[in-house]
Backbone of each chain as ProteinMPNN parsed JSONL, in Angstrom:
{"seq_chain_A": "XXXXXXXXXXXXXXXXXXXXXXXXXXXXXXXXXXXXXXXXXXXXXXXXXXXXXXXXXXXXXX", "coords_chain_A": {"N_chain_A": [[148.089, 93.958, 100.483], [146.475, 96.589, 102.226], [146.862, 99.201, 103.745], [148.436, 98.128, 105.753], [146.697, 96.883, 107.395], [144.283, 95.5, 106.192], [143.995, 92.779, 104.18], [143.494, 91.614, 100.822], [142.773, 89.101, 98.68], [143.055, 86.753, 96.235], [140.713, 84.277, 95.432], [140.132, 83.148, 93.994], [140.056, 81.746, 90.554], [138.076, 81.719, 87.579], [137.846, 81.756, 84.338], [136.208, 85.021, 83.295], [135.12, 85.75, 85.804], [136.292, 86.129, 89.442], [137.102, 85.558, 92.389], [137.25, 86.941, 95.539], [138.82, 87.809, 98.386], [138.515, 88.464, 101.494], [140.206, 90.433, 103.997], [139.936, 91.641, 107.382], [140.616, 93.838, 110.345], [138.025, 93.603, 112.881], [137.115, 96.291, 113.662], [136.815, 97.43, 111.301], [134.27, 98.074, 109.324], [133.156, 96.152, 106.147], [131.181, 96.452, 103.389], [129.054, 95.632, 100.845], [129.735, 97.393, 97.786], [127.157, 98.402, 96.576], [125.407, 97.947, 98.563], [125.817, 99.706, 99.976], [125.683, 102.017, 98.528], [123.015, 101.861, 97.9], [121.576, 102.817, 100.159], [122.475, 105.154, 100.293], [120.827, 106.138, 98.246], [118.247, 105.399, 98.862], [118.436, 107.331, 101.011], [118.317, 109.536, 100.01], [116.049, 109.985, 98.358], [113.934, 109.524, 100.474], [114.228, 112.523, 101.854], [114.068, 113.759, 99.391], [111.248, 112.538, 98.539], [109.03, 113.232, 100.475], [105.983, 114.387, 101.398], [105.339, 118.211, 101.411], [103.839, 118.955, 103.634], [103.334, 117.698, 106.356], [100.605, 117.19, 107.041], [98.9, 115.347, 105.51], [99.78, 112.497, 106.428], [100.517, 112.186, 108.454], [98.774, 111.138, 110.518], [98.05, 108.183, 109.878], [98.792, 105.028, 110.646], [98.252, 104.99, 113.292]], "CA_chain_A": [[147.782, 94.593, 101.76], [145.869, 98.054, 101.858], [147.127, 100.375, 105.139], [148.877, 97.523, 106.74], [145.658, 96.463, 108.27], [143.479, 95.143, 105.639], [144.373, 91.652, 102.967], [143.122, 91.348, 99.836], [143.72, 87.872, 98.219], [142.726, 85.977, 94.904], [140.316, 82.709, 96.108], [139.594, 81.611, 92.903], [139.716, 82.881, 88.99], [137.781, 81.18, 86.606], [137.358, 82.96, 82.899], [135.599, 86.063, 83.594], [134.881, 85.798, 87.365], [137.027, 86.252, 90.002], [137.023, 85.111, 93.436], [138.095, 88.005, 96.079], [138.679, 87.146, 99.937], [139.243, 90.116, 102.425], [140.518, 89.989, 105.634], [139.801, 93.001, 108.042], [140.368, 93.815, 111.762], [136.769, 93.369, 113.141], [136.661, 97.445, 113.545], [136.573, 97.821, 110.057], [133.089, 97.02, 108.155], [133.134, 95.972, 105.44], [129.868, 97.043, 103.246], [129.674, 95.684, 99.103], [129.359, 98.926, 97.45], [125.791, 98.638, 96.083], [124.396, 97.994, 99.661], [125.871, 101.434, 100.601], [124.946, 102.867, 97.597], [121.547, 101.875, 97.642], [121.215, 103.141, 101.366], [122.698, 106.704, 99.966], [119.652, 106.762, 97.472], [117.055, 105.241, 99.842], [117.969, 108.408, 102.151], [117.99, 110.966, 99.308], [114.915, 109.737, 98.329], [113.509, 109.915, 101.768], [114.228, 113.742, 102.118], [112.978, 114.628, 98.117], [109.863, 112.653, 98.661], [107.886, 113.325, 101.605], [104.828, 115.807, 101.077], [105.731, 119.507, 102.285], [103.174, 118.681, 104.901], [102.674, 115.869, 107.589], [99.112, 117.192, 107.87], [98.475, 114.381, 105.405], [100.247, 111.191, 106.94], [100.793, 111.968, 110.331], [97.253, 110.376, 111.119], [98.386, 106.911, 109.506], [99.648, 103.873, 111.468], [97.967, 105.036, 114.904]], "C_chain_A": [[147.375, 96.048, 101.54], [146.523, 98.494, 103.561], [147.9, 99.403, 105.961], [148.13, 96.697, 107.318], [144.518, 95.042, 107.33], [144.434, 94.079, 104.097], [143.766, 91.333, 102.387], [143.676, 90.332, 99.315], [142.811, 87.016, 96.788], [142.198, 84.551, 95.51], [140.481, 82.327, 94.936], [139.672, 82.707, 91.04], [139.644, 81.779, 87.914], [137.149, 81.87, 85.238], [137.33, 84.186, 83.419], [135.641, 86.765, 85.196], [135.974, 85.409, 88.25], [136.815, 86.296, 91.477], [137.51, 85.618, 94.679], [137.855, 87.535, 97.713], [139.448, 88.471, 100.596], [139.338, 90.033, 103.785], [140.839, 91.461, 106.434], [139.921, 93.001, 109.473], [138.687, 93.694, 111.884], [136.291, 95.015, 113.454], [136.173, 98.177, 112.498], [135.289, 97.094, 109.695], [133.353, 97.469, 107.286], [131.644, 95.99, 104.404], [130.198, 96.42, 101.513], [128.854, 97.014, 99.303], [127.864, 99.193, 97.177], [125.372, 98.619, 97.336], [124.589, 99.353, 99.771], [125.429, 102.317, 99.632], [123.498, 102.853, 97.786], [120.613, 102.37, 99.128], [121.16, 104.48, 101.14], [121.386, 107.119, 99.293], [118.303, 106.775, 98.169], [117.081, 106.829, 100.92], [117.684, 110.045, 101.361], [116.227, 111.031, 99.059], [113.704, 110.064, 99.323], [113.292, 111.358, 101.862], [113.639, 114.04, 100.757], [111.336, 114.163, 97.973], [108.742, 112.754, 99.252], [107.513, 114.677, 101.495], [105.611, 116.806, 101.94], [104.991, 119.658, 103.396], [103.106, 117.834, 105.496], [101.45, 116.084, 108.141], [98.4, 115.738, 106.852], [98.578, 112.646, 105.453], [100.366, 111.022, 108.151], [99.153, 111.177, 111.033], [97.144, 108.982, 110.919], [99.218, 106.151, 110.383], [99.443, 104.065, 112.786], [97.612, 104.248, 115.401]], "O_chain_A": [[147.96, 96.684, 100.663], [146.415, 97.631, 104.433], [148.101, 99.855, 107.088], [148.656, 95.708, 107.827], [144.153, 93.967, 107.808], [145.23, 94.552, 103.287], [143.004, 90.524, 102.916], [144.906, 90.287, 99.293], [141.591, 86.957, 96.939], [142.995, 83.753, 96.004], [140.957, 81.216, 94.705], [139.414, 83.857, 90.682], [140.573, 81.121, 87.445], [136.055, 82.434, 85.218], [138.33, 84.574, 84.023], [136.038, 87.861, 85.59], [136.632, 84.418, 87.935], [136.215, 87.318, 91.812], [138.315, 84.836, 95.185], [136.827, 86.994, 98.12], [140.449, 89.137, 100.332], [138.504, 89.555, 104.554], [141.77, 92.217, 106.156], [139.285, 92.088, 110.0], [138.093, 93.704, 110.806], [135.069, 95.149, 113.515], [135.429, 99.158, 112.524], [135.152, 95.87, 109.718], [133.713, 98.632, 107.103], [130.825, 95.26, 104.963], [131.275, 96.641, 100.959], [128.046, 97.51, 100.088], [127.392, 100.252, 97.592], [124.658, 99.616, 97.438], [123.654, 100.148, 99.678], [124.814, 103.339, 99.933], [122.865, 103.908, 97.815], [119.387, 102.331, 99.231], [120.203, 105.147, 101.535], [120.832, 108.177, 99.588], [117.47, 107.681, 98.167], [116.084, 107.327, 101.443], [117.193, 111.104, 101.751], [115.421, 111.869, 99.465], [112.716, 110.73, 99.016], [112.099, 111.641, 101.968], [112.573, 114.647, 100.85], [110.419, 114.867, 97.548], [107.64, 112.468, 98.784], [108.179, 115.712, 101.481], [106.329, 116.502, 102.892], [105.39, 120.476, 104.226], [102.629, 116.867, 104.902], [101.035, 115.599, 109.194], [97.474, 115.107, 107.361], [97.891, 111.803, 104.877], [100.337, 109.99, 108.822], [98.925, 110.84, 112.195], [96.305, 108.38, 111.59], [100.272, 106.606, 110.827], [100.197, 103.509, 113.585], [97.411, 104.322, 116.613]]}, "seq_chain_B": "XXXXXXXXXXXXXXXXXXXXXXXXXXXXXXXXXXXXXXXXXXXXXXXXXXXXXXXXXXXXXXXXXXXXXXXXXXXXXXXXXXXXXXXXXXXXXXXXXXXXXXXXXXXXXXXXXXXXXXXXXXXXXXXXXXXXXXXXXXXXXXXXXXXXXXXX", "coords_chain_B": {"N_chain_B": [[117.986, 126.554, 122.367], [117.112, 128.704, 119.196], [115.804, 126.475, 116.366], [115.311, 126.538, 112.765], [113.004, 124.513, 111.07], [112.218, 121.711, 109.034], [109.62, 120.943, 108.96], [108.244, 122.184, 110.965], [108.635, 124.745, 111.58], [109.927, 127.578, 113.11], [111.489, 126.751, 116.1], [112.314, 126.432, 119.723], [114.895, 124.284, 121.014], [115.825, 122.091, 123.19], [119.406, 122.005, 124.112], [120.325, 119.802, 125.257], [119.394, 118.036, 123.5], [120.177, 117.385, 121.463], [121.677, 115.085, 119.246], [124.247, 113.479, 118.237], [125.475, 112.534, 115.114], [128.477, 110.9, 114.529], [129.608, 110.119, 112.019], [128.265, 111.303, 110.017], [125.344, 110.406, 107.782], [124.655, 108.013, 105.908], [125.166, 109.489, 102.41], [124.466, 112.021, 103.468], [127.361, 112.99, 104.286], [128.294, 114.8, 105.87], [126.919, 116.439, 107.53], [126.607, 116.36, 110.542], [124.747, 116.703, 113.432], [121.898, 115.967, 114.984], [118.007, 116.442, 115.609], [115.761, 114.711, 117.462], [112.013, 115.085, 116.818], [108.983, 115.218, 117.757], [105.907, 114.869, 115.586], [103.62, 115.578, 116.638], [100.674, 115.333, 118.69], [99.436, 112.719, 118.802], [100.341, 111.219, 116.521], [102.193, 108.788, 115.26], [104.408, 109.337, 113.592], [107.739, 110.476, 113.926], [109.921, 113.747, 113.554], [113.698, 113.656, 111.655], [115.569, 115.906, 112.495], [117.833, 118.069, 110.961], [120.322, 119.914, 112.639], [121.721, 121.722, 111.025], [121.387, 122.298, 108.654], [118.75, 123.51, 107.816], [116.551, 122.364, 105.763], [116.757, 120.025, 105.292], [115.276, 116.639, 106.482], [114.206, 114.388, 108.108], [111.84, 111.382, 107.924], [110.4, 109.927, 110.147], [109.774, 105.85, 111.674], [109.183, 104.365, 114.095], [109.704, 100.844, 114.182], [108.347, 98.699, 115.257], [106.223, 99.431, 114.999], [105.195, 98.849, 112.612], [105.841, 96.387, 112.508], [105.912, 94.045, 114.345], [107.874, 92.238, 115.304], [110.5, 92.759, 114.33], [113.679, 93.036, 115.104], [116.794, 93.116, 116.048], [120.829, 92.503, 115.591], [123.228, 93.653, 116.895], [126.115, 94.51, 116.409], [129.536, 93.996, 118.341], [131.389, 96.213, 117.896], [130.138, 98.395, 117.859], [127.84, 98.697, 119.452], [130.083, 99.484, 120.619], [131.15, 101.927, 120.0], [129.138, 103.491, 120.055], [128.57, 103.391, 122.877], [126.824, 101.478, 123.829], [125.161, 100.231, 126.706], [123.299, 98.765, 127.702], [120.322, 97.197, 126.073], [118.011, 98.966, 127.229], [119.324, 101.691, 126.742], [118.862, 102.083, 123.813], [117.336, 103.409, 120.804], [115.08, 102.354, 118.455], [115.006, 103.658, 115.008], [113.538, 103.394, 112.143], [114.144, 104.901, 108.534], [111.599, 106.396, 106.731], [109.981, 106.32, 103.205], [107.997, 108.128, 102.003], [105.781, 108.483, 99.178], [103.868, 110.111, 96.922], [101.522, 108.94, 96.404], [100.359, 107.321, 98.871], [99.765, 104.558, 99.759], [102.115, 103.293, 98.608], [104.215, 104.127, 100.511], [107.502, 103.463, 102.368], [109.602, 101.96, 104.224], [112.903, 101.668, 105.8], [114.544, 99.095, 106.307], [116.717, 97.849, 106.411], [118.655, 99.675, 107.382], [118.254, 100.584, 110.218], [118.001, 103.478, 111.687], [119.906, 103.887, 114.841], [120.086, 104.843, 117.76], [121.689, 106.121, 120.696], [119.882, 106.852, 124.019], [121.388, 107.36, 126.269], [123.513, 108.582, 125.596], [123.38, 110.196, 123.5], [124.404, 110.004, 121.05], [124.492, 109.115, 117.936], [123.842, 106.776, 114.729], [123.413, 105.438, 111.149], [122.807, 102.309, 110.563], [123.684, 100.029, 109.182], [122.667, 96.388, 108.72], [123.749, 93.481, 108.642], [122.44, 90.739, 108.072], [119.955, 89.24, 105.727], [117.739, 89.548, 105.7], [116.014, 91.591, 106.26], [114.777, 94.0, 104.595], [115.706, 97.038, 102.747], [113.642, 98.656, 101.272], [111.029, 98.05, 102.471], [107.477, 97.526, 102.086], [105.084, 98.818, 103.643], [102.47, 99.135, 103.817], [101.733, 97.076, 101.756], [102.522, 94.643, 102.931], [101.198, 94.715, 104.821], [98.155, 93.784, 105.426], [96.094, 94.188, 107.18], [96.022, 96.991, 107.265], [95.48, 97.738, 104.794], [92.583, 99.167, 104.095], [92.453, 100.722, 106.492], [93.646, 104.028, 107.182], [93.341, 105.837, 105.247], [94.995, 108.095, 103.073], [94.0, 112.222, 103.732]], "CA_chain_B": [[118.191, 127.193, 121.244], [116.274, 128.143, 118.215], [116.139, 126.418, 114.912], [114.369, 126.48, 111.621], [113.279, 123.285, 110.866], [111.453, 121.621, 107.832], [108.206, 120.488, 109.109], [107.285, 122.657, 112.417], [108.62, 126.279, 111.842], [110.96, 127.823, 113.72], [111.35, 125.712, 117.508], [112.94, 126.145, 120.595], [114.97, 123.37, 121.511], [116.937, 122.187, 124.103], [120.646, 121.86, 123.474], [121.041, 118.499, 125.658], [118.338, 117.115, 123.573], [120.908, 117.135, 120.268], [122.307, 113.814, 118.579], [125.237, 113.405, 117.101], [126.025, 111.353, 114.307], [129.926, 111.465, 114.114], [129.704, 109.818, 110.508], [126.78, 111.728, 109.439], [124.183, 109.429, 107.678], [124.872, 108.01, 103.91], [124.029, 110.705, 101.678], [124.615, 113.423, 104.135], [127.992, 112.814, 105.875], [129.047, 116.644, 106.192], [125.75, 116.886, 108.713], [126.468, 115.703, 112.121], [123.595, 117.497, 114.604], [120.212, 116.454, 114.73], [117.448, 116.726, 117.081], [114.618, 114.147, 117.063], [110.969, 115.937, 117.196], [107.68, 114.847, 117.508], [105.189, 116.134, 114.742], [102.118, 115.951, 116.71], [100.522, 113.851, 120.055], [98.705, 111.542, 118.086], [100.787, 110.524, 115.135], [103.707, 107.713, 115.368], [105.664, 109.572, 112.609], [108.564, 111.744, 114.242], [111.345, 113.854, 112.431], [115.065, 113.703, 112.059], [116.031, 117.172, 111.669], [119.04, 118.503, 110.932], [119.924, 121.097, 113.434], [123.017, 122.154, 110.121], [119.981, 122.564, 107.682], [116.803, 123.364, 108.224], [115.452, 121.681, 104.743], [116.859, 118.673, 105.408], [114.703, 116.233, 107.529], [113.877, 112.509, 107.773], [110.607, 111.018, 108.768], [110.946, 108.25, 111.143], [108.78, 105.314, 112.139], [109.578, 102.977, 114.969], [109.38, 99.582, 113.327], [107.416, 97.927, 115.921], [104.356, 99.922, 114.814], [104.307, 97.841, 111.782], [106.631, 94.984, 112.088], [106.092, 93.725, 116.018], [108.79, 91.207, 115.577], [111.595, 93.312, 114.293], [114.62, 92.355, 115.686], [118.237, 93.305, 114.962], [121.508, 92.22, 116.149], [123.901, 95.266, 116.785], [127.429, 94.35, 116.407], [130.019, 94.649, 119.377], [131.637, 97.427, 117.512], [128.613, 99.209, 116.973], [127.584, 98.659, 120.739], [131.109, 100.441, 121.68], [131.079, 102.92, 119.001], [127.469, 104.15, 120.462], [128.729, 103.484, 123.892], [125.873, 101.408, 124.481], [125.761, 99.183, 127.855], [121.738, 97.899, 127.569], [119.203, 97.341, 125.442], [117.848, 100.406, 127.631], [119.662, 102.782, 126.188], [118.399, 101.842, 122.342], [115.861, 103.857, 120.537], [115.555, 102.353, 116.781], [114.186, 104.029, 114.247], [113.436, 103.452, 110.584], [113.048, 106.184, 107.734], [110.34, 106.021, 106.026], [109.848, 106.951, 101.958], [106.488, 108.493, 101.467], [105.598, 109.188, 97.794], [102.543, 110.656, 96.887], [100.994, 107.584, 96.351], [100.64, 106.937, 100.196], [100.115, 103.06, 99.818], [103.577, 103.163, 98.178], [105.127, 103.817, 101.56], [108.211, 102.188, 102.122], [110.692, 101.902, 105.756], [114.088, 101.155, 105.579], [114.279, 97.547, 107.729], [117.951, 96.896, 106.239], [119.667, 100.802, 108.098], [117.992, 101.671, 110.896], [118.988, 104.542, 112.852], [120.121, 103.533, 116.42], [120.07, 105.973, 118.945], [121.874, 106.246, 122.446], [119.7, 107.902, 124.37], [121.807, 108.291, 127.183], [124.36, 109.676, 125.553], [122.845, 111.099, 122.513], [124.986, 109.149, 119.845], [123.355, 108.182, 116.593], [124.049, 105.992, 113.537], [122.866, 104.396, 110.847], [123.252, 101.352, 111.049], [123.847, 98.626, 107.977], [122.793, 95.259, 109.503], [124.178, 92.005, 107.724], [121.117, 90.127, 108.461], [119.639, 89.538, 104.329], [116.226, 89.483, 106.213], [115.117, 92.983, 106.045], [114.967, 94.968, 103.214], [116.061, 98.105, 102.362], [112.646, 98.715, 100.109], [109.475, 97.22, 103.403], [106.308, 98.304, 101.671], [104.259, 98.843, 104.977], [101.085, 98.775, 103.496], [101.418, 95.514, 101.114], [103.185, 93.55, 104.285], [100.387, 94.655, 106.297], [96.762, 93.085, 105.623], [94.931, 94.691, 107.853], [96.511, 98.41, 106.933], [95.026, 98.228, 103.699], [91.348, 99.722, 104.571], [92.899, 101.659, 106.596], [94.491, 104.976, 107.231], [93.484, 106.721, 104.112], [95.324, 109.928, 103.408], [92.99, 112.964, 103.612]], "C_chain_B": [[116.996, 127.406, 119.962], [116.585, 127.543, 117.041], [115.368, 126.46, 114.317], [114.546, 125.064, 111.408], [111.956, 123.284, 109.754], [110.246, 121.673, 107.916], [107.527, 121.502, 110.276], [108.011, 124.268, 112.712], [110.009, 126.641, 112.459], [110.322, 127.261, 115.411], [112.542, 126.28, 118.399], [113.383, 124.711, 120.582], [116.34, 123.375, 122.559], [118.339, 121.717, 123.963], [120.976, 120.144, 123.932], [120.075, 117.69, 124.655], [119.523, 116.524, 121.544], [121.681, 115.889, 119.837], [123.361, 113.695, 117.794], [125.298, 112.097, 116.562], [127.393, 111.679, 114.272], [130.32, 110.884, 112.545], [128.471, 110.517, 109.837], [126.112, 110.451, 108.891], [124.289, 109.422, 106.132], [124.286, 108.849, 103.211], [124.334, 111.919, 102.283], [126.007, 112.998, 104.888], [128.54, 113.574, 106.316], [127.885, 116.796, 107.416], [125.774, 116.335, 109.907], [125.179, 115.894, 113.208], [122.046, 117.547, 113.887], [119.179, 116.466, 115.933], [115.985, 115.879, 116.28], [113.002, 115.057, 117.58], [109.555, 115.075, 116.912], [106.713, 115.563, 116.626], [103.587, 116.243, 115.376], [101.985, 115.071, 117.904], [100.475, 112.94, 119.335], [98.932, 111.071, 116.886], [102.134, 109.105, 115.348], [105.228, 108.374, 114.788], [106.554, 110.678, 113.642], [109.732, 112.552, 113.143], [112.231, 113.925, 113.26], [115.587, 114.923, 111.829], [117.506, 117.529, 112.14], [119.498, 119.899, 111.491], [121.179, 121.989, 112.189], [122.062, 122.779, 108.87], [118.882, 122.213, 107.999], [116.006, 122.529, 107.194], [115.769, 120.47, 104.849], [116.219, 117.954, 106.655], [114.263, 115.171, 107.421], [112.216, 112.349, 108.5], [111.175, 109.444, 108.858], [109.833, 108.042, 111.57], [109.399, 104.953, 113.067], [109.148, 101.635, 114.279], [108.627, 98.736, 113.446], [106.4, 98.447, 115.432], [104.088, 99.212, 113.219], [104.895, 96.439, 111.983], [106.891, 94.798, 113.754], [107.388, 93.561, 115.999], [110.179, 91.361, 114.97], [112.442, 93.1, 115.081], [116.076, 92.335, 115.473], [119.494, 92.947, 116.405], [122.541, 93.249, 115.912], [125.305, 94.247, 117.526], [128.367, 94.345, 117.713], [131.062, 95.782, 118.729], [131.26, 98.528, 117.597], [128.45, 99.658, 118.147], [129.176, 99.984, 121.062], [131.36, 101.64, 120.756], [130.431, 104.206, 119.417], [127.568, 104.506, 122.11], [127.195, 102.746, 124.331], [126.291, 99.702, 125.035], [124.427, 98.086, 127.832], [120.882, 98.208, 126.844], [118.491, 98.673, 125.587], [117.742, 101.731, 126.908], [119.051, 103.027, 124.906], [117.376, 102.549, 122.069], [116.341, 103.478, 119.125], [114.558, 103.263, 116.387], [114.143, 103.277, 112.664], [112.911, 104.705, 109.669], [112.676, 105.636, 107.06], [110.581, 107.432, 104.522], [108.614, 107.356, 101.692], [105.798, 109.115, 99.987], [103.872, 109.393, 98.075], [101.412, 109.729, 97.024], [100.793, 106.812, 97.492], [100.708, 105.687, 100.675], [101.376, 102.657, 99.71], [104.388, 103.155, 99.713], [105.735, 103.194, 102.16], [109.267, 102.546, 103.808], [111.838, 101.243, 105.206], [114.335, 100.037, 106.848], [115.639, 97.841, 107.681], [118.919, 98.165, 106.923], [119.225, 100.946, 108.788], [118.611, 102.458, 111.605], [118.562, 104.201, 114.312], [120.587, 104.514, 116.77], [120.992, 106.158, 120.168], [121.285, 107.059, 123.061], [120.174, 108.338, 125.473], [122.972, 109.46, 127.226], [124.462, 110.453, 124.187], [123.934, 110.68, 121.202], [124.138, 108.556, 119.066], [124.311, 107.441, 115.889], [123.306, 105.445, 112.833], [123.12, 102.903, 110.217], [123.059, 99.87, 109.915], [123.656, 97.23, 108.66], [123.17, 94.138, 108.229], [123.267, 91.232, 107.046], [120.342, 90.258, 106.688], [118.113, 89.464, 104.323], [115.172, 90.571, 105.771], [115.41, 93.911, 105.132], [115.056, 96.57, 103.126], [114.446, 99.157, 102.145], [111.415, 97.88, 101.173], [108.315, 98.174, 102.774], [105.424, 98.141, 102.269], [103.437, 98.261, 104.572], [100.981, 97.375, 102.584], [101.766, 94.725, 101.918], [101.933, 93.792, 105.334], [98.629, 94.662, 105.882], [96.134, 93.913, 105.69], [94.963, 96.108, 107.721], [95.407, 98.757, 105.817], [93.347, 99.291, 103.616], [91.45, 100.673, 105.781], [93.585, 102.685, 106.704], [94.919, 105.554, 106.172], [93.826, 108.052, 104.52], [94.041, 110.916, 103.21], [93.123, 113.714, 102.355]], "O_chain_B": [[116.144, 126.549, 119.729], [117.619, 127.939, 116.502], [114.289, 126.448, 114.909], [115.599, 124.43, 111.466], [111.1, 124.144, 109.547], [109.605, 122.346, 107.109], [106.303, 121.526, 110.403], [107.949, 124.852, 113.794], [111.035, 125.991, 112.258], [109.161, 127.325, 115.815], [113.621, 126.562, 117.878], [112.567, 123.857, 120.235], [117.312, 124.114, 122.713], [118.266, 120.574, 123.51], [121.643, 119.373, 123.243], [119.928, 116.522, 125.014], [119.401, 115.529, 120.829], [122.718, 115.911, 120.5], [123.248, 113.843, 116.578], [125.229, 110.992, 117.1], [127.614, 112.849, 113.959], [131.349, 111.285, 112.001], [127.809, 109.867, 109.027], [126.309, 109.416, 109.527], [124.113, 110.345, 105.336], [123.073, 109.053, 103.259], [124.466, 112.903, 101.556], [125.889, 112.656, 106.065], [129.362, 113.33, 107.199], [128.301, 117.477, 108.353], [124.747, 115.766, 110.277], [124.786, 114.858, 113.744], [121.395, 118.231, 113.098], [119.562, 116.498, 117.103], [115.395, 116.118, 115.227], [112.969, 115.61, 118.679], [109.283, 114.422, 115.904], [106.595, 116.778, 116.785], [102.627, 116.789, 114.832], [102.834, 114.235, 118.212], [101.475, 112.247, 119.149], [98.058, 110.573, 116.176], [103.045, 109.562, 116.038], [106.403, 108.208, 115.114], [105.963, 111.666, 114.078], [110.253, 112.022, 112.162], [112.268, 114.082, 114.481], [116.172, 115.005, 110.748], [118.105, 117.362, 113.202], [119.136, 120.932, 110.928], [121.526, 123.075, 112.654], [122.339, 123.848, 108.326], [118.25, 121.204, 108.314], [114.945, 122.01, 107.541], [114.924, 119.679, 104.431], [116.453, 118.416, 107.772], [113.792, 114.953, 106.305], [111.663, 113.053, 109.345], [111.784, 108.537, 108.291], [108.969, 108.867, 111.866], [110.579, 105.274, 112.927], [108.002, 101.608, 113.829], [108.137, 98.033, 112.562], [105.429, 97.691, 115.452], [102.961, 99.081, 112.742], [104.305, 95.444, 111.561], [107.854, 95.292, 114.341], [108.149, 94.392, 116.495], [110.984, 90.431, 114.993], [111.93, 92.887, 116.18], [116.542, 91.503, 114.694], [119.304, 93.041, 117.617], [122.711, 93.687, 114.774], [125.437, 93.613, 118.573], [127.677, 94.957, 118.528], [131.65, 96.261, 119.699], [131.912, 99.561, 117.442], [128.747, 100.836, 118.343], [129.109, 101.078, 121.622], [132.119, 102.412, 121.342], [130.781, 105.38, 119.301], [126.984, 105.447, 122.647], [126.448, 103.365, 125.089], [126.927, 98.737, 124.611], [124.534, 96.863, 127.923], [120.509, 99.379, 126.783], [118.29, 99.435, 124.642], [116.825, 102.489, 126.595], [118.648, 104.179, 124.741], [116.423, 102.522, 122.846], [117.374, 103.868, 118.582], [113.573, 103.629, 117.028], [115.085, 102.545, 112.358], [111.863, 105.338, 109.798], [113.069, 104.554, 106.624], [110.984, 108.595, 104.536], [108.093, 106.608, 100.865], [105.358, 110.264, 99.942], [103.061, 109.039, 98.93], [100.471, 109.911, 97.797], [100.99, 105.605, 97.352], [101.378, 105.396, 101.666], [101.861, 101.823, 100.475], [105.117, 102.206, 100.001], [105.186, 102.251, 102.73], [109.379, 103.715, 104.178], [111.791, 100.404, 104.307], [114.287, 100.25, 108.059], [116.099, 98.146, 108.782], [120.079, 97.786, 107.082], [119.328, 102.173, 108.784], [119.693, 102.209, 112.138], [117.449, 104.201, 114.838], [121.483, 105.11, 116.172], [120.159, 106.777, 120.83], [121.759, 108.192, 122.989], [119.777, 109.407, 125.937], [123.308, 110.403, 127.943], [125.404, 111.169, 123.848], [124.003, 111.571, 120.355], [123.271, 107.723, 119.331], [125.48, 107.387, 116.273], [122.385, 104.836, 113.377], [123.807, 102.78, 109.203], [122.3, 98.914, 110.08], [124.672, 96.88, 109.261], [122.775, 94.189, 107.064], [123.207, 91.034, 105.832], [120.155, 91.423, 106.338], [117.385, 89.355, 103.336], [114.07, 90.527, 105.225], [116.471, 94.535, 105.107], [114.12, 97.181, 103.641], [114.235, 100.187, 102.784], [110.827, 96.983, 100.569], [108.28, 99.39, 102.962], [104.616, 97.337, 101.802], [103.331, 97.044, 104.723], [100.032, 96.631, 102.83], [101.205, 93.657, 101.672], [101.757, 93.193, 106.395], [97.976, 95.677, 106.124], [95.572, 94.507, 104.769], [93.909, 96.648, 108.055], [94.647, 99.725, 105.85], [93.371, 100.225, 102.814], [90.483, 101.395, 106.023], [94.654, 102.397, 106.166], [96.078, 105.837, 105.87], [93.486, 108.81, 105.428], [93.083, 110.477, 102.574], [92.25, 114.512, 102.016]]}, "name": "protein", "num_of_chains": 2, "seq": "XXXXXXXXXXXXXXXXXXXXXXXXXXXXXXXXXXXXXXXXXXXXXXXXXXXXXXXXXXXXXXXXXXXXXXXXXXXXXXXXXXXXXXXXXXXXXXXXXXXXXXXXXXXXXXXXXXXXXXXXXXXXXXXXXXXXXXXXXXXXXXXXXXXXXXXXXXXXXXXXXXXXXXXXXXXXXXXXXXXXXXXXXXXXXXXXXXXXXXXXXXXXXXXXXXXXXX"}
């Protein structure tokens, strides 16, 4: 149990791999880490690569 | 009020017009206050600026302008989180990655940022849904794009 709230439990463990089951109030999301990670980089990304101007995209997709 | 902002100088803006994120936005979650801005009449693209830093600033599409049939299902958490009662209220967005390479340009399908606009609550917003990708490369999903809307 994590905070009282949240159950972590063993489904399954074969060799290597391991079989994890989580049980959360429905307020809590739950996110695997790489999605959120890969949202953190998608938004860094976002802000380091867009030109110092929008005089040359802002005319695209009208 | 005024702020410095990335793309359009220093701006008046109006204080009711401010957004809070109360989780800031992955990547940034120390930044709560932003203020959406238009960069021009005649463009689609708007920014997300950060009324906490001026260099920080998102470019946002609406999704419909490439992907009609976009379509997301917003949690009832999410809904009471946002305080939102109708569709109404909803403004999505998607940011958009623009590398130099302007074909390259990519929208985020799989976070968009949901809006309240009546009561000025943001988020962005992780959908479940293994539909829409993180990584939408406008221009290769879209045919008829390709010929046009070369950068200048």
């Amino acid at each position: 149990m994590l905070g009282g709230e949240i159950e972590v439990t063993i489904l399954e463990s074969q060799g290597e791999q391991v079989k994890i089951g989580i049980k959360a109030p429905r307020h809590l999301k739950i996110y695997r880490k790489e999605v959120y990670e890969q949202i953190v980089k998608e938004n860094q990304e976002a802000i380091e690569s867009v030109p110092s101007s929008f005089e040359g995209f802002k005319n695209l997709l009208k | 009020m005024k702020i410095k902002t990335k793309y359009l100088g220093e701006i008046e803006i109006n204080e009711e017009h401010i957004i809070i994120f109360e989780e800031g936005i992955p990547g940034f979650i120390d930044l709560h206050k932003y203020v959406i801005l238009n960069l021009g009449d005649n463009t689609p693209f708007v920014t997300l600026q950060s009324i906490e830093n001026s260099e920080l600033a998102f470019i946002l599409l609406s999704p419909f302008n490439f992907y009609p049939d976009y379509e997301i299902n917003l949690e009832e958490n999410i809904q009471q989180e946002l305080g939102i009662k109708s569709p109404e209220d909803v403004m999505l967005y998607s940011i958009v990655v623009i590398p130099e390479d302007i074909k390259q340009m990519r929208a985020n399908l799989k976070a968009p940022v949901v809006i309240n606009i009546k009561n000025k609550k943001g988020k962005q917003v992780i959908i479940e849904s293994e539909k829409y990708p993180v990584r939408y490369y406008i221009y290769e999903e879209n045919a008829s794009l390709q010929n046009t809307g070369e950068a200048r």
